[in-house]
N, C-alpha and C positions, 0 to 999 in steps of 0.2 A: 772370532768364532773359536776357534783353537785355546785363545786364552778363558774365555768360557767354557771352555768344554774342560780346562785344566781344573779351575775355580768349583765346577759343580764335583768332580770326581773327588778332589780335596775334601767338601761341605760333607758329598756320602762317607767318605773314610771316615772324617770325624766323627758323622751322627754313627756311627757302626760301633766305631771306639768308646765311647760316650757311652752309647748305648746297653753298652756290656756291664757297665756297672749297676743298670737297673736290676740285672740278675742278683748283685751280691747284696743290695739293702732287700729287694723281694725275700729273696731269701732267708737273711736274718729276722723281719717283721713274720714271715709265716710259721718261723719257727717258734715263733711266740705263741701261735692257736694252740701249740699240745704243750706247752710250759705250764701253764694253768692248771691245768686237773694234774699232771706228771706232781708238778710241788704238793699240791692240796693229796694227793696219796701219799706221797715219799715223805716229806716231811710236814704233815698237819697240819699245813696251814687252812686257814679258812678261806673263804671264796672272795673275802673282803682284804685282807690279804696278800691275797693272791692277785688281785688287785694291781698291788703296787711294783709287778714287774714291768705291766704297761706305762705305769707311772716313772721306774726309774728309765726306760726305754724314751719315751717322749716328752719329758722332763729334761733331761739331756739336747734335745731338740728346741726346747724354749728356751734355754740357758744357755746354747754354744750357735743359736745361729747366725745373729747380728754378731758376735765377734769374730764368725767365718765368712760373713759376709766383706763387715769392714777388711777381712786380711786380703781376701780373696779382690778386692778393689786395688788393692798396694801390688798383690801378687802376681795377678793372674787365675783365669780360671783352671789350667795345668796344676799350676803347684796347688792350689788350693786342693786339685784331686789327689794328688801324691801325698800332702801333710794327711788326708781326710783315709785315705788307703794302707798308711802307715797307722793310726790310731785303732783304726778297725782291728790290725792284723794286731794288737797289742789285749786286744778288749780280748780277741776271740783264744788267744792262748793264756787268758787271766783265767778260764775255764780250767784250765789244768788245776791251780792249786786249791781253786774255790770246791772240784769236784773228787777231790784224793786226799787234800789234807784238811781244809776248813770245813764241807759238808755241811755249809750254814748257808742259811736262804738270804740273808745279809750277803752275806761272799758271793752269790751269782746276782743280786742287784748290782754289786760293786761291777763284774764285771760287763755286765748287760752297758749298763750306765756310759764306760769307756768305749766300748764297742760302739753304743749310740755316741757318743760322741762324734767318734770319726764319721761316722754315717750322715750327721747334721751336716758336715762339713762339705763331705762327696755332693751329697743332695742340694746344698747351696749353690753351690757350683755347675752343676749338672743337669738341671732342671733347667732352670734361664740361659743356660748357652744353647739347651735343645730347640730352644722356644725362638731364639735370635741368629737360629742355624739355617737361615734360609728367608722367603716370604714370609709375613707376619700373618697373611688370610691363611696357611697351613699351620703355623703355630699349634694350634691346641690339636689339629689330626697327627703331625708331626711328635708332637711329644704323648699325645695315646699310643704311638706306633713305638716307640720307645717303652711304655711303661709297657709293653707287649712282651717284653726280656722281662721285667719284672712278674709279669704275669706265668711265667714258664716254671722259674722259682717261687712259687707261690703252691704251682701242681706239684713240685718234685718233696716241697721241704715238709706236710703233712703224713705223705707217703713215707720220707725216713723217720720223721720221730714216729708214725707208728709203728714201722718193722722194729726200730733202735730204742726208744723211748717207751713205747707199751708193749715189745717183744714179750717181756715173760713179768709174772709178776713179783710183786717185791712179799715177801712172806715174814706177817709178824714175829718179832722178836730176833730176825737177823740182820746183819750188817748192812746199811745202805750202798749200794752200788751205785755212782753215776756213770761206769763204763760206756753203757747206752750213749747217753748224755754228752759226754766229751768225745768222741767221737766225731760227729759232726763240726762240731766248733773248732776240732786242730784240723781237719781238712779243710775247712775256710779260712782259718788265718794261712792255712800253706797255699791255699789258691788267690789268696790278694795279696800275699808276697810276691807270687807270680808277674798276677798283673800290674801291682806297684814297678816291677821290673821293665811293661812293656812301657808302662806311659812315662818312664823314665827317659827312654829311648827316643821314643815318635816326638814328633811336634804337630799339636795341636793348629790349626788357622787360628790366626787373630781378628777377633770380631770385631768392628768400628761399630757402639751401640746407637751412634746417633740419631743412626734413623730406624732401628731395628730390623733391617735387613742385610748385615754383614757389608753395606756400604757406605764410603765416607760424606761427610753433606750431610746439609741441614733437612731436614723431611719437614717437611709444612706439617701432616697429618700428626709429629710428635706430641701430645699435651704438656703446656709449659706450665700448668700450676703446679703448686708441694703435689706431694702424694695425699697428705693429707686435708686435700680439699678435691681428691679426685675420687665420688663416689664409686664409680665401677670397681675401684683397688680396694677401699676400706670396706667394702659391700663383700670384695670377693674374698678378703681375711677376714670378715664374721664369718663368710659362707664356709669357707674351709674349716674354721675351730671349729663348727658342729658337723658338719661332716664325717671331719677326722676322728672327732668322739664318736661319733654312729659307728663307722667301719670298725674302729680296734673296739668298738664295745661288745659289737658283733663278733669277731676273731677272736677273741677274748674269753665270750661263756658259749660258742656255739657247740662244745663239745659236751658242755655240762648240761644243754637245749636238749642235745638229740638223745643222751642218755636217760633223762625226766621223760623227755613225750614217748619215747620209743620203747622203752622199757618202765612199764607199770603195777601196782600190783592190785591180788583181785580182790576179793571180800575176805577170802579165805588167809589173806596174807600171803597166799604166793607171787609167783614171778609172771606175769603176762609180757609178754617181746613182742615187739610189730613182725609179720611175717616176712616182709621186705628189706627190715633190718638184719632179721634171724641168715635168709636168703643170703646178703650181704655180704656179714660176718663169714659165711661157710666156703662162699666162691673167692675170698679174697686172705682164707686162712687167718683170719685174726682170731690174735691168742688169748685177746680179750675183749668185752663189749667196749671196753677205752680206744682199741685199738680202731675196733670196726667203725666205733663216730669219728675216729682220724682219717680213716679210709672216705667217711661221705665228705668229710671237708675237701679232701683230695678232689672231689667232681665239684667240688665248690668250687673248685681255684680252675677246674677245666674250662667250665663257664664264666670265671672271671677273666680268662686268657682269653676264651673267643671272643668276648664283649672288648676286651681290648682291642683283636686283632681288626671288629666289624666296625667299632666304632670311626674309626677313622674313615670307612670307606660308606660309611651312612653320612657323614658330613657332607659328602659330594648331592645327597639330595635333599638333607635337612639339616638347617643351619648347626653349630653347635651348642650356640645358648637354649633350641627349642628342646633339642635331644635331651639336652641335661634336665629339664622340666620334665619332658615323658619319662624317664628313667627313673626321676625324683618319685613321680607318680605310683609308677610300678611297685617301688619298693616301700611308701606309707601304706600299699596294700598287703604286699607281703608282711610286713612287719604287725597291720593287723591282725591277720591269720595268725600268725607267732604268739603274739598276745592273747588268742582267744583261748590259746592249748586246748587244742582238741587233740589229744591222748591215738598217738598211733595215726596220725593226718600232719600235723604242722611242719613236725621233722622232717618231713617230703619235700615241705613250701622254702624252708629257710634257704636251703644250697639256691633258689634262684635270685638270692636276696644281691648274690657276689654278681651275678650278670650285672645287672643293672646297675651295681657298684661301678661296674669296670673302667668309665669314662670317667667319673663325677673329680678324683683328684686331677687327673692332668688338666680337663676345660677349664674349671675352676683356675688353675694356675694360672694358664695359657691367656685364660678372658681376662683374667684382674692385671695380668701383667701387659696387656695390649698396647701401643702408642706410649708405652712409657721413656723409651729412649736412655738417656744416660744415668737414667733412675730404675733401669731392669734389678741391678742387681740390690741394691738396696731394697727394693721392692717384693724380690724372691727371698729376702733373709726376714722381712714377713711374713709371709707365706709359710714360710721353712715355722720362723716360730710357733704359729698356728695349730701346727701340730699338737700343740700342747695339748690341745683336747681330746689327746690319747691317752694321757695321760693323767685326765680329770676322771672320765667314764668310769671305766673299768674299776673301781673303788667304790663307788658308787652305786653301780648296779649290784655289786660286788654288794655291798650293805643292802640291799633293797632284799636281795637274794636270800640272804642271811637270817634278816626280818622277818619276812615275809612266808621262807621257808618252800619259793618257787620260783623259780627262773625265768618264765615270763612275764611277770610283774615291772622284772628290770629294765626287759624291752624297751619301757615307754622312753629312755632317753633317746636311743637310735631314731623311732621313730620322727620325735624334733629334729635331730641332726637331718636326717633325710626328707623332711618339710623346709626347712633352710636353701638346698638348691634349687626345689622346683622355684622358689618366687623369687631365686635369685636370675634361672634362667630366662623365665617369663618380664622380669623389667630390666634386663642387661642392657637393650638397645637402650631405652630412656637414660640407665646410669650411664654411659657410656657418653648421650649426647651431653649431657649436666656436666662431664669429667672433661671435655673437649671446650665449652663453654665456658666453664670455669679461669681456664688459660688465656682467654682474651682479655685483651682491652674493652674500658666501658664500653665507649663510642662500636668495635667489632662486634660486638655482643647486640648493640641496641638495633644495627644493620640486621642482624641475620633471627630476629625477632618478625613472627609473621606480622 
């Protein structure tokens, strides 16, 4: 009992430890929502573009996560955290020279790019030990509860680029300033030097993956095929590439949404503002309408943190693949709405777009990575790549935008992304029994055939 009771207190320190670095990649991917319009004013670029930060951000995620994976199999899931915390902290003070002496939109891809690096690596590592940190039926509540530190950095990092980022405005014909800008970024690399230092220290438990419950032994319930003849996995890395493209497509232009539907003009050629917006702006001191769309992302991220915090404790009444389905649901309507642009109404609807987000990465992970056993981690360095479809969107609607000359048009890829989970959570059980099935023997297979 005693030794139990040592074993769990261990598991809690580590998820706590563990846990903390959901803050530091949340908050680099949020501060990606006001990167967008901040570049497309500062320096010119267009919306297609501008694009291509999400691109070199989760680009770096499809190109470094299988060689963080494989390291992190040699290594350890610690060091794999240490090399992936040290790369960060290198990415985040490339800031310095990109924003004082280079002032090129090239020079902040470079360092975005490094920065994701280290973060493909953390997140390799960090995700599938959260998931193998205990019982595997808690898995995916367990790492929502987790990505709940993610979700806290997600509220804080819209709130400073808009004090820091669209503070004051940039007035043509003088010098570009990124003061704003770098700011935040040498605080982050001095706060993950910090924490580089603690996990330095600690020792992590050693997880035995074989039966994915942090115990040694053979688990019957493991599936022994490849991965790739285990549809729950390969089902659950399509689900996440469009996923992943839905969220950062959304995070991406929802500033440039609220400022189209919120702010219109009238026949006369003037300015018509939603009153709500107007209301907004005035109680929250923004210095400017960029600012104020930063502030409604800000309640975006408020509702993406409680959908985090609830989700987990709605699993205790509905399973997690149905939730991921209703959630799916929710937000092909919201995303309708979106697309309908109704002028001074939609910009209302998007912020609840992030609730219903709030589950869909960690389940997703959590389900495809299920019964996997000594193929967790190889299987997470999928996953990880999958992201790539951050990195696809955001150019793309980015062009659509362009074309088209209207911001809801772009919508339409999110909304596929977010059709993807619901009919992933609706046949999970069936994929899951074909991935278990798959691992047998003829003759065990033709037995358990009604």
């Amino acid at each position: 009992m005693i030794q139990t009771s040592k074993k769990n207190q261990a598991l809690l320190f580590a998820f706590i430890m563990v846990a903390s670095l959901f803050f530091i990649w949340g908050f680099c991917h949020a501060m990606l929502d006001v990167l967008n319009k901040h570049f497309q004013n500062i320096l010119h670029v267009s919306k297609t573009q501008s694009g291509f930060i999400q691109t070199s951000v989760f680009g770096a995620y499809f190109l470094l996560a299988l060689p963080s994976a494989l390291l992190i199999r040699r290594i350890g899931y610690q060091k794999g955290i240490l090399l992936g915390l040290l790369v960060v902290a290198v990415g985040a003070f490339l800031f310095i020279p990109a924003g004082l002496w280079f002032k090129t939109f090239g020079s902040f891809l470079v360092a975005l790019f490094v920065l994701s690096s280290g973060l493909a690596c953390i997140e390799t590592a960090a995700n599938p030990y959260v998931t193998v940190l205990g019982p595997k039926d808690g898995a995916a509540a367990r790492l929502s509860v987790a990505q709940a530190f993610n979700s806290v950095a997600y509220i804080i990092a819209p709130t400073i680029g808009g004090v820091l980022i669209f503070g004051k405005r940039h007035e043509a014909g003088t010098p570009v300033d990124f003061g704003g800008l770098l700011i935040p970024y040498v605080v982050l690399g001095c706060v993950v030097l910090v924490v580089f230092g603690i996990f330095w220290f600690i020792q992590l438990p050693t997880i035995e993956e074989g039966d994915g419950n942090g115990s040694s032994g053979q688990d019957p319930t493991v599936h022994l095929a490849p991965l790739n003849l285990q549809p729950h996995f390969i089902f659950g890395v399509a689900t996440q590439f469009l996923y992943i493209a839905a969220q950062v497509g959304v995070n991406a232009f929802a500033v440039n949404y609220i400022l189209e539907n919120a702010i219109t003009k009238d026949a006369s050629g003037g300015t018509l503002t939603d009153s709500l917006f107007a209301w907004y702006g005035s109680i929250t001191g923004a210095a400017s309408p960029e600012a104020t769309a930063a502030y409604v992302i800000t309640i975006a991220m408020i509702l993406y943190a409680t959908g985090r915090f609830t989700g987990a404790a709605i699993t205790k009444v509905i399973k997690p693949h149905i939730l991921l389905s209703l959630y799916g649901i929710a937000n092909c309507v919201i995303i309708l709405l979106v697309m309908a642009d109704i002028k001074h109404f939609s910009w209302k609807v998007l912020p609840f777009c992030w609730l219903f987000m709030s589950i869909m990465f960690p389940f997703i992970f959590a389900m495809s990575l299920r019964n996997l056993g000594e193929k967790t981690k190889l299987a997470a360095s999928a996953q990880i790549m999958s992201i790539v479809g951050g990195a696809i969107a955001p150019p793309l609607m980015g062009y659509l935008a362009d074309t088209y000359h209207n911001m809801a048009i772009c919508f339409v890829l999110p909304l596929i992304g977010f059709i993807a989970p619901t009919i992933y959570g609706f046949a999970y059980p069936r994929l899951l029994e074909k991935s278990r099935r798959a691992g047998l023997s003829p003759a065990p297979i033709a037995e358990a055939l009604p």
